[in-house]
C-alpha positions as CSV (number, residue, x, y, z in Angstrom):
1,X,102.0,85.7,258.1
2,X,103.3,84.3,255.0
3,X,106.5,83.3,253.9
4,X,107.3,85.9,251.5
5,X,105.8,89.0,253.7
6,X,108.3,87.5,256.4
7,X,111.2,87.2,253.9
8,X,110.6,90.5,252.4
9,X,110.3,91.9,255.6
10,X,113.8,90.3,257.1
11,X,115.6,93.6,257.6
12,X,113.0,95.0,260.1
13,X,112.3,91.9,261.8
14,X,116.2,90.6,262.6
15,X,116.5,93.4,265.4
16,X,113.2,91.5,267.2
17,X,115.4,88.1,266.5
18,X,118.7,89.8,268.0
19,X,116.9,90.9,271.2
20,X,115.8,87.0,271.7
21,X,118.8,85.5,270.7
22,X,121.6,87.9,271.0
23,X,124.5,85.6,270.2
24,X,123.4,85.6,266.6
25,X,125.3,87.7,264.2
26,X,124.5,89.4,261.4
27,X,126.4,87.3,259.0
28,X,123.9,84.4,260.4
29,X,120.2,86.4,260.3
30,X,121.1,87.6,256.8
31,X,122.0,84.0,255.7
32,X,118.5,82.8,257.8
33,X,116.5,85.6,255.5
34,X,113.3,84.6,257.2
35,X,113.3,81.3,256.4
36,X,112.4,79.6,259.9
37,X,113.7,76.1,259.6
38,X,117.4,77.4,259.2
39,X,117.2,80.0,262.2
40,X,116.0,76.9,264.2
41,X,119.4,75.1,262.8
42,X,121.5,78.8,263.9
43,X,119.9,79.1,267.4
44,X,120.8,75.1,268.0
45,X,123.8,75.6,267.1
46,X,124.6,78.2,268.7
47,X,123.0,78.0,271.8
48,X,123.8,74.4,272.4
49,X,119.9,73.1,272.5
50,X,118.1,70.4,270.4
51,X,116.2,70.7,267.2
52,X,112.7,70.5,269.5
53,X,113.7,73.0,271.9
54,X,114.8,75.4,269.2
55,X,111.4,74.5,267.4
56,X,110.0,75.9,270.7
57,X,111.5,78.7,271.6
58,X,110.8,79.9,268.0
59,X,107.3,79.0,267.6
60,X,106.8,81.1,271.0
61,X,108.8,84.1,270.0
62,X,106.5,83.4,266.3
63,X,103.5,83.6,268.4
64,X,104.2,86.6,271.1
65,X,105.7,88.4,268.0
66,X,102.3,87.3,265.8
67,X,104.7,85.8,262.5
């Protein structure tokens, strides 16, 4: 999917985003607004993990979730 469709689509998609990362607030997904690079920068943060595992883990929920 494209950027925009993604970014346009935020809304629907940050509850699919909260189930995988939980520890994400709102304040944080509506800051992301679809824009992969920073929710890779969020979930390090937050979760602790390096920029590759991060890269991972959202390339995988990008694939299961087809984004």
């Amino acid at each position: 999917m494209n950027r925009d469709f993604i970014e346009g689509n935020w809304t629907e998609l940050k509850g699919k985003v909260r189930e995988q990362w939980g520890r994400l607030t709102d304040d944080q997904l509506d800051q992301v607004q679809g824009k992969w690079e920073q929710l890779s920068g969020v979930v390090q943060q937050e979760y602790g993990i390096t920029k590759d595992e991060a890269e991972v883990q959202i390339a995988k929920f990008r694939e299961n979730n087809r984004l």
